[in-house]
PDB file with one MODEL, atoms N, CA, C and O in Angstrom:
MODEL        1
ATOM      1  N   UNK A   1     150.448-110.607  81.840  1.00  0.00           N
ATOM      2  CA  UNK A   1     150.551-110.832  80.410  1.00  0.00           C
ATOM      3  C   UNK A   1     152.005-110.684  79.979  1.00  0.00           C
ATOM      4  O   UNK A   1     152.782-109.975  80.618  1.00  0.00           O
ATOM      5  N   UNK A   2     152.270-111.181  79.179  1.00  0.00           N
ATOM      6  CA  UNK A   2     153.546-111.057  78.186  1.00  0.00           C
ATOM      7  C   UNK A   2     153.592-110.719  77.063  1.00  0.00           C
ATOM      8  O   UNK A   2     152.634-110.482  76.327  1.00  0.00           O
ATOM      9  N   UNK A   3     154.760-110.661  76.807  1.00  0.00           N
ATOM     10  CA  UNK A   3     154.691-110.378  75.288  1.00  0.00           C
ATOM     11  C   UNK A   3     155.564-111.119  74.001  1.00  0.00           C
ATOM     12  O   UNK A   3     156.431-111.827  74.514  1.00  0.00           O
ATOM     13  N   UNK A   4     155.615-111.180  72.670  1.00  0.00           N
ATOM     14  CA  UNK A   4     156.235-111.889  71.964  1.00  0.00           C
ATOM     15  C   UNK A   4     157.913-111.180  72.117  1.00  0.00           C
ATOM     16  O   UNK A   4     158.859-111.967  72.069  1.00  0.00           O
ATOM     17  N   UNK A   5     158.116-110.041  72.254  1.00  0.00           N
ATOM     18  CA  UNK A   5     159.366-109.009  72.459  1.00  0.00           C
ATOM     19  C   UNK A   5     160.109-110.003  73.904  1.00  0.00           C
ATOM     20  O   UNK A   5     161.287-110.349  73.989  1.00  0.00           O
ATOM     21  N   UNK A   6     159.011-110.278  74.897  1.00  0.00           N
ATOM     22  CA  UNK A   6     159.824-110.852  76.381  1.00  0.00           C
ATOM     23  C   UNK A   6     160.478-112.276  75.529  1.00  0.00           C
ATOM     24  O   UNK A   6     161.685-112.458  75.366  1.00  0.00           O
ATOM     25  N   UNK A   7     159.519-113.098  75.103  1.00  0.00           N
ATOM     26  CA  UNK A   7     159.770-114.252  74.325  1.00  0.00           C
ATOM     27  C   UNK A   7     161.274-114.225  73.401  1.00  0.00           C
ATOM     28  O   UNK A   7     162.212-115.020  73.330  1.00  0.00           O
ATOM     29  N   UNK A   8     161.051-113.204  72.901  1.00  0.00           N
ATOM     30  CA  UNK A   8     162.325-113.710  72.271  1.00  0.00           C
ATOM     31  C   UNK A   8     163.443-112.997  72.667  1.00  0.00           C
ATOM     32  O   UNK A   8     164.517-113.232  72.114  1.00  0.00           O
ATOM     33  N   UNK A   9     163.350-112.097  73.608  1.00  0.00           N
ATOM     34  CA  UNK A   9     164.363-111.907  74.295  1.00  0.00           C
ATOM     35  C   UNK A   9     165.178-113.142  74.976  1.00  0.00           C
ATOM     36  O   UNK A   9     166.297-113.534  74.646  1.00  0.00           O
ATOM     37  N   UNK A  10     164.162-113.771  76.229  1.00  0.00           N
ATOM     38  CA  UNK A  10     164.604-115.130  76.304  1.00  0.00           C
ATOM     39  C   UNK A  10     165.078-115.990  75.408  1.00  0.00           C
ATOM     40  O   UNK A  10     166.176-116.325  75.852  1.00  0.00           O
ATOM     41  N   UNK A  11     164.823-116.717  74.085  1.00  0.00           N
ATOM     42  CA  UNK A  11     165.005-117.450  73.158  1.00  0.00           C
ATOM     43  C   UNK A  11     166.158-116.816  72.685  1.00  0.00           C
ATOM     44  O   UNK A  11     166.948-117.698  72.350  1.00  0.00           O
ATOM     45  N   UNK A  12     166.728-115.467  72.461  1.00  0.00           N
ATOM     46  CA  UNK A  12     167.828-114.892  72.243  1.00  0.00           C
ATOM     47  C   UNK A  12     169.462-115.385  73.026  1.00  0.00           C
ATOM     48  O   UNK A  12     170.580-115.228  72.536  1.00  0.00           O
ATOM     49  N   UNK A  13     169.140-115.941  74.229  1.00  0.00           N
ATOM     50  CA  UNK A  13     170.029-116.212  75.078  1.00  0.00           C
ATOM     51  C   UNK A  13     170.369-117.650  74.656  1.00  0.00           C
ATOM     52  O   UNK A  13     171.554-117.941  74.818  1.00  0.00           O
ATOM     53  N   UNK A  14     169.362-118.871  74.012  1.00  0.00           N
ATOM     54  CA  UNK A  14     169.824-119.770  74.122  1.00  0.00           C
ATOM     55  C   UNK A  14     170.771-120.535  72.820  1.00  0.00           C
ATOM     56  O   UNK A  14     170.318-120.841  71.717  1.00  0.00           O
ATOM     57  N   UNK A  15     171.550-120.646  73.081  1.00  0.00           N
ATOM     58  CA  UNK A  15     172.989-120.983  72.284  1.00  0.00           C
ATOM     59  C   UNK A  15     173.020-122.682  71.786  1.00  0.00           C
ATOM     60  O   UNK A  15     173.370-123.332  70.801  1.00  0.00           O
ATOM     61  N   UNK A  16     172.417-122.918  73.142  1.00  0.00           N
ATOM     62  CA  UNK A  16     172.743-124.898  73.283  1.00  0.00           C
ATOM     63  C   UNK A  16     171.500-125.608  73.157  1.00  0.00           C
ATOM     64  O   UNK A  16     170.501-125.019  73.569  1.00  0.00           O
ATOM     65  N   UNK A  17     171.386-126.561  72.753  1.00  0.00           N
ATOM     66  CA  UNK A  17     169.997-127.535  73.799  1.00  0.00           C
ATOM     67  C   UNK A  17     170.270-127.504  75.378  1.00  0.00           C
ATOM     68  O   UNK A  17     169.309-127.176  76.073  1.00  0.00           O
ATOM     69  N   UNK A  18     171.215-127.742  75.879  1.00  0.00           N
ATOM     70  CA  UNK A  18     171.521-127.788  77.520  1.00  0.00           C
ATOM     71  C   UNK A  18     171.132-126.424  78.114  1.00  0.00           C
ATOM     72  O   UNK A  18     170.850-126.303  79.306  1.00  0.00           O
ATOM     73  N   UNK A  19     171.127-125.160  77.036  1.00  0.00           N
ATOM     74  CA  UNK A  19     170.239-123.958  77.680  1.00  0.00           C
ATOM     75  C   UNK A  19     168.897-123.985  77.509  1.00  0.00           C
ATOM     76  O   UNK A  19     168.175-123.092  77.954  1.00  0.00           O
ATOM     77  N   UNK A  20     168.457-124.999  76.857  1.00  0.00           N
ATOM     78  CA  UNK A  20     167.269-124.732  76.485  1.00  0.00           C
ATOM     79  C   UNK A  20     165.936-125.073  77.806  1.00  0.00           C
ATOM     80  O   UNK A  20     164.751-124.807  77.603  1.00  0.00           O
ATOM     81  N   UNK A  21     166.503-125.746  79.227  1.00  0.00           N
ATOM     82  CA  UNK A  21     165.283-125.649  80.128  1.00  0.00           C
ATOM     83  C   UNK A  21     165.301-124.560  80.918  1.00  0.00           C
ATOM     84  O   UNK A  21     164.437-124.501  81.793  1.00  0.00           O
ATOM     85  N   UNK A  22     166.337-123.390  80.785  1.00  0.00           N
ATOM     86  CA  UNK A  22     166.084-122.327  81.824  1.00  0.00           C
ATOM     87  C   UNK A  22     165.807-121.116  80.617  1.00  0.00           C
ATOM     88  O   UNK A  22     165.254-120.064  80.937  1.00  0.00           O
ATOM     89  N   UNK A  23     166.196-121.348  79.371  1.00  0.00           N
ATOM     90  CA  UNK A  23     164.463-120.940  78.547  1.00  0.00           C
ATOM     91  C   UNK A  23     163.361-121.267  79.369  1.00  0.00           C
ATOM     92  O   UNK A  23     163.034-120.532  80.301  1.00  0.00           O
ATOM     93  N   UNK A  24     162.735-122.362  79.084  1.00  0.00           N
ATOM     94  CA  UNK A  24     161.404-123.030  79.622  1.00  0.00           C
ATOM     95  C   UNK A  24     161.417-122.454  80.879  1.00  0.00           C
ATOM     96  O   UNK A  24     160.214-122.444  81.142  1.00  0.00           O
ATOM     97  N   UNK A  25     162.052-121.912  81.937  1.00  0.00           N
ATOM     98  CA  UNK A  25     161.812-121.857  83.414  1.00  0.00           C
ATOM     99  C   UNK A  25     161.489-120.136  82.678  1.00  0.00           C
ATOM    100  O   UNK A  25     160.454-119.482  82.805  1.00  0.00           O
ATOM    101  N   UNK A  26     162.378-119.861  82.140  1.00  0.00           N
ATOM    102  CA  UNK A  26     162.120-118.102  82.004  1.00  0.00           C
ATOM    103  C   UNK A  26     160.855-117.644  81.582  1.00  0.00           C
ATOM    104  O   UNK A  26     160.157-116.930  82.302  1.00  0.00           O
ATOM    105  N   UNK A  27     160.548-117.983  80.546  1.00  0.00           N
ATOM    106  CA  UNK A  27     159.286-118.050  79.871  1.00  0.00           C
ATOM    107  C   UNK A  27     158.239-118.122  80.571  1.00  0.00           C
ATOM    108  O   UNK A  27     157.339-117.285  80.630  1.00  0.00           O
ATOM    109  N   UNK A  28     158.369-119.759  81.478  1.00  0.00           N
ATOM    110  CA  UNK A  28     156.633-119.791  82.511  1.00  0.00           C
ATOM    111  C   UNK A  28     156.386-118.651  83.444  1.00  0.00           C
ATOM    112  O   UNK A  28     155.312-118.134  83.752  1.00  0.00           O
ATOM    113  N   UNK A  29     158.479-118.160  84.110  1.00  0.00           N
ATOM    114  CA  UNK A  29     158.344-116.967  85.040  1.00  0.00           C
ATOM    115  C   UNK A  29     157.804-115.506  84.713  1.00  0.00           C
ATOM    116  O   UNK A  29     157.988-114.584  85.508  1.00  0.00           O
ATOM    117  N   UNK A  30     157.035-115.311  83.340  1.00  0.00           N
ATOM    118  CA  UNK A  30     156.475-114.304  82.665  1.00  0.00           C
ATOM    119  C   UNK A  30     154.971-114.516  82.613  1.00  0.00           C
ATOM    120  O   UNK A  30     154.066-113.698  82.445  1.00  0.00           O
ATOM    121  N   UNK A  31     154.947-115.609  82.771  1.00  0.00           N
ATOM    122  CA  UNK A  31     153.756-116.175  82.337  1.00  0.00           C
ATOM    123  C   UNK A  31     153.039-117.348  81.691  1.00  0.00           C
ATOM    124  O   UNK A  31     151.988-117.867  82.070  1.00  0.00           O
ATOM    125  N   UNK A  32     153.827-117.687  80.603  1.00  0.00           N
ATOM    126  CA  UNK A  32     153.807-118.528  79.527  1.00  0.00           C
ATOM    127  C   UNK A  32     153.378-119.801  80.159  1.00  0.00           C
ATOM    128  O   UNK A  32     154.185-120.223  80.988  1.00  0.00           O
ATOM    129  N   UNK A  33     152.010-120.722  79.928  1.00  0.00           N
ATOM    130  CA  UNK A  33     151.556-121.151  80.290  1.00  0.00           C
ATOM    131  C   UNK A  33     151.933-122.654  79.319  1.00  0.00           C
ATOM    132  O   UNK A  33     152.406-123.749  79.626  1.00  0.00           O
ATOM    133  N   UNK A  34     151.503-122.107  78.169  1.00  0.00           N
ATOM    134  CA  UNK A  34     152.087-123.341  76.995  1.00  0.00           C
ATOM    135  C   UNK A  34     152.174-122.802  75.651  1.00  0.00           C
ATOM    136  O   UNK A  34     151.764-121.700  75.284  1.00  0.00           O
ATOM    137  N   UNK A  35     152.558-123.396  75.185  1.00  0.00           N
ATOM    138  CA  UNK A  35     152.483-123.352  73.410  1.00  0.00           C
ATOM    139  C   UNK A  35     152.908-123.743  72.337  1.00  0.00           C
ATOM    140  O   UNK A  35     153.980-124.345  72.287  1.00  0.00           O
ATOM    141  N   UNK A  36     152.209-123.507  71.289  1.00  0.00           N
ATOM    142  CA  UNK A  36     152.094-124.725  69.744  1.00  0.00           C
ATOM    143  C   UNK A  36     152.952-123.989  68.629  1.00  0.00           C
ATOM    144  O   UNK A  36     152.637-122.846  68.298  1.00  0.00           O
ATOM    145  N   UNK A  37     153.732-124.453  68.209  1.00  0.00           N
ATOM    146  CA  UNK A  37     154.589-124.369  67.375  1.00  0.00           C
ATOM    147  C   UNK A  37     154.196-124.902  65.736  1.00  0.00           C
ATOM    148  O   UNK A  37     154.348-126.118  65.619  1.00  0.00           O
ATOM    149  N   UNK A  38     153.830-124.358  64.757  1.00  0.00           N
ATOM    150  CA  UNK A  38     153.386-124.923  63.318  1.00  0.00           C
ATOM    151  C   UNK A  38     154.049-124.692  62.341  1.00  0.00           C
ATOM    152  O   UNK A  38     154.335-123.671  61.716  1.00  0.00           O
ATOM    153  N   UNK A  39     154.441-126.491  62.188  1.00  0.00           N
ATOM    154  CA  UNK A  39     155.411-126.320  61.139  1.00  0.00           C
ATOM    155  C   UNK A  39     155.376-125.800  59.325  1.00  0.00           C
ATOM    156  O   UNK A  39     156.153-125.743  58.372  1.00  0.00           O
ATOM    157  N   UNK A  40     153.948-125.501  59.645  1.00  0.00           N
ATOM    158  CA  UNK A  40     153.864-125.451  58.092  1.00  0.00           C
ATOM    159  C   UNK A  40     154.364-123.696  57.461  1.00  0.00           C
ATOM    160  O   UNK A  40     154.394-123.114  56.376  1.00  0.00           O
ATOM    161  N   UNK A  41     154.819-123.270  59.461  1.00  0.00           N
ATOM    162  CA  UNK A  41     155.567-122.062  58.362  1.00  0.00           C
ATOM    163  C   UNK A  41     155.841-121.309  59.705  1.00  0.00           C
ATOM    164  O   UNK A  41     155.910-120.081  59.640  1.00  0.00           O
ATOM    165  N   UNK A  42     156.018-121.973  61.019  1.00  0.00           N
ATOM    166  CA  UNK A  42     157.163-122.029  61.879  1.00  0.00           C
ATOM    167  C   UNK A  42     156.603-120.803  62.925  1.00  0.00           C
ATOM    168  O   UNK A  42     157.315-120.385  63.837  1.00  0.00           O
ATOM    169  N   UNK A  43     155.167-120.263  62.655  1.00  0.00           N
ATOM    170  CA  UNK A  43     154.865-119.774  64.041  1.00  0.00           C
ATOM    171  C   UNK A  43     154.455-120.222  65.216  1.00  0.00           C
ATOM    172  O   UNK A  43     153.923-121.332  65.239  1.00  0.00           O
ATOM    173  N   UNK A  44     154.578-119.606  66.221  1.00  0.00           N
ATOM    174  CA  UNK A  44     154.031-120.263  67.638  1.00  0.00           C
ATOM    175  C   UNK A  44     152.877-119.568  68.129  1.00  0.00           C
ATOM    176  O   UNK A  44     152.760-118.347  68.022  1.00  0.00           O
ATOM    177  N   UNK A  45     151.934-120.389  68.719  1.00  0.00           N
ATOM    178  CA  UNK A  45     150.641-119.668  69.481  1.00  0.00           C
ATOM    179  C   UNK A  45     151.536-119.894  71.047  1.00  0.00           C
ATOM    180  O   UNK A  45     152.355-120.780  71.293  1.00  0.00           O
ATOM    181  N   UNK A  46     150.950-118.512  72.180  1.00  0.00           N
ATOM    182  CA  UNK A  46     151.677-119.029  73.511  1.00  0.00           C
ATOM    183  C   UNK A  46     150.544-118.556  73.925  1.00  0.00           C
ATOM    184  O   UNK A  46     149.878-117.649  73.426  1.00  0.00           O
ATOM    185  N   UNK A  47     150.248-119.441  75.222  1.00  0.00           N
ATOM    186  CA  UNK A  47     149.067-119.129  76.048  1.00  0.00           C
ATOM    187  C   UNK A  47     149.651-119.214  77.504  1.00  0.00           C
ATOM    188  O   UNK A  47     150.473-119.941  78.061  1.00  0.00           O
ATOM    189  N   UNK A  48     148.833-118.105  77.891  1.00  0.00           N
ATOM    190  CA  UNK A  48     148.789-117.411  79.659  1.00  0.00           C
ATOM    191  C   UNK A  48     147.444-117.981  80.117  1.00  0.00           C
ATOM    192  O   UNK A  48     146.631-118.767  79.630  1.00  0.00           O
ATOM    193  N   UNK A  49     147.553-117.138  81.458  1.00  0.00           N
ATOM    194  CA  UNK A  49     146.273-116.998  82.533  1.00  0.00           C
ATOM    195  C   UNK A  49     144.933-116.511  81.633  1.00  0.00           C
ATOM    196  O   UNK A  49     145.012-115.997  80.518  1.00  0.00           O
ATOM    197  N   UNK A  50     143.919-116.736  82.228  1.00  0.00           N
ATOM    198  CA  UNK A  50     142.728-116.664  81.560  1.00  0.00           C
ATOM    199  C   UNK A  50     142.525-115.788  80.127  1.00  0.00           C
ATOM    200  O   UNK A  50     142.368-114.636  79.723  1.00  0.00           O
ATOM    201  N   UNK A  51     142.651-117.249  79.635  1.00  0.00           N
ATOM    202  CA  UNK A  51     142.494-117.459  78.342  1.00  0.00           C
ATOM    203  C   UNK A  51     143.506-116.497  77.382  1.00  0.00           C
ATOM    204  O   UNK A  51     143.393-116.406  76.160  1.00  0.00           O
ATOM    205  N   UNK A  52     144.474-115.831  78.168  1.00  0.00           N
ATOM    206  CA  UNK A  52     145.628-114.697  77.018  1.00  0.00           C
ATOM    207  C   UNK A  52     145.707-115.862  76.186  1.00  0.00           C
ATOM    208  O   UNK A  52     145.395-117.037  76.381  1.00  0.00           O
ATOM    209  N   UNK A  53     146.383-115.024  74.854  1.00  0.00           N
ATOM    210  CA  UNK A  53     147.501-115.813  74.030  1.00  0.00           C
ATOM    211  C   UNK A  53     147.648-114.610  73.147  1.00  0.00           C
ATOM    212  O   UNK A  53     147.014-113.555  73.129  1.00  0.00           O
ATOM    213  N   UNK A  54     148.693-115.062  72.386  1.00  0.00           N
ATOM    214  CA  UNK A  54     149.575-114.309  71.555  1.00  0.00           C
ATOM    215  C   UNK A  54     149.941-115.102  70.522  1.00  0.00           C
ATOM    216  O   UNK A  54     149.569-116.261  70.709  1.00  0.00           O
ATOM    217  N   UNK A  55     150.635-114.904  69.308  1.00  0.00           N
ATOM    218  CA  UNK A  55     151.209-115.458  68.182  1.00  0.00           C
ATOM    219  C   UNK A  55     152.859-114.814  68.176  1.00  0.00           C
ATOM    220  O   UNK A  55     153.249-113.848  68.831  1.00  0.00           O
ATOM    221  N   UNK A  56     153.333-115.311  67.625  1.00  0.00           N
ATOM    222  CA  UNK A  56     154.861-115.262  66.561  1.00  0.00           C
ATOM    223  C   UNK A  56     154.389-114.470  65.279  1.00  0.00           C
ATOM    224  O   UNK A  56     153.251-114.707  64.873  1.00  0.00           O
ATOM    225  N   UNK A  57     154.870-113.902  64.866  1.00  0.00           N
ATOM    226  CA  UNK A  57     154.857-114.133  63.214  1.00  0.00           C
ATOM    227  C   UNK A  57     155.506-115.337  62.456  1.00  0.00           C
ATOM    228  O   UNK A  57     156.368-116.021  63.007  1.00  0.00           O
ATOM    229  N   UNK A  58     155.064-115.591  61.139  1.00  0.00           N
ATOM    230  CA  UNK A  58     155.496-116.846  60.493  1.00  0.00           C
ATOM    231  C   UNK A  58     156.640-116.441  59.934  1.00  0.00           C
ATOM    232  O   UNK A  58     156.567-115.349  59.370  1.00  0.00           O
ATOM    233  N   UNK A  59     157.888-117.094  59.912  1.00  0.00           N
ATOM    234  CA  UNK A  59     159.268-117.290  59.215  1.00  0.00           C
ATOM    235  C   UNK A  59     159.286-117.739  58.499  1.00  0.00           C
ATOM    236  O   UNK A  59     160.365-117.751  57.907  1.00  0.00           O
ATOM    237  N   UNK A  60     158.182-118.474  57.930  1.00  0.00           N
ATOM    238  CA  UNK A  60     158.329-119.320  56.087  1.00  0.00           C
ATOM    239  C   UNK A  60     156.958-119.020  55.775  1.00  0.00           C
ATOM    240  O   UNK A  60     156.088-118.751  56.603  1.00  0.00           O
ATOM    241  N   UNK A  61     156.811-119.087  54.454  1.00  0.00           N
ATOM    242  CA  UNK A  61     155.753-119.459  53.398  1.00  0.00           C
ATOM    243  C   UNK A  61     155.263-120.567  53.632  1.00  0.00           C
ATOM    244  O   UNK A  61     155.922-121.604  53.716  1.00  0.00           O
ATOM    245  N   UNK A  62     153.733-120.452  53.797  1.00  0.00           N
ATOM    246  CA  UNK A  62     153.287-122.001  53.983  1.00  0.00           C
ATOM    247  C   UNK A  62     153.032-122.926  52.780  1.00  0.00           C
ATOM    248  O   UNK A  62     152.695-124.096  52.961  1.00  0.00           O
TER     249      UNK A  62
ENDMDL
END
């Protein structure tokens, strides 16, 4: 399992778009299986191994 704290630790590092696939490599190496991003107020669902998931908190007002 992971956590939203590992998540944005990773996401903390990335500066560029050109950093942005060893994000993606870091992330799956935790676990991170996939996840949905909603724009109507900018949280993410992330899903693991049988059936985990987790949320973001929301950064905007929907």
């Amino acid at each position: 399992m992971f956590t939203i704290k590992q998540i944005e630790s990773a996401n903390s590092k990335v500066k560029s778009g050109a950093e942005f696939p060893k994000y993606i490599k870091e992330i799956k190496e935790i676990g991170v299986t996939g996840f949905e991003t909603w724009v109507i107020d900018s949280h993410t669902n992330y899903f693991g191994e049988n059936e985990f998931q987790t949320k973001s908190k929301s950064k905007y007002d929907a």
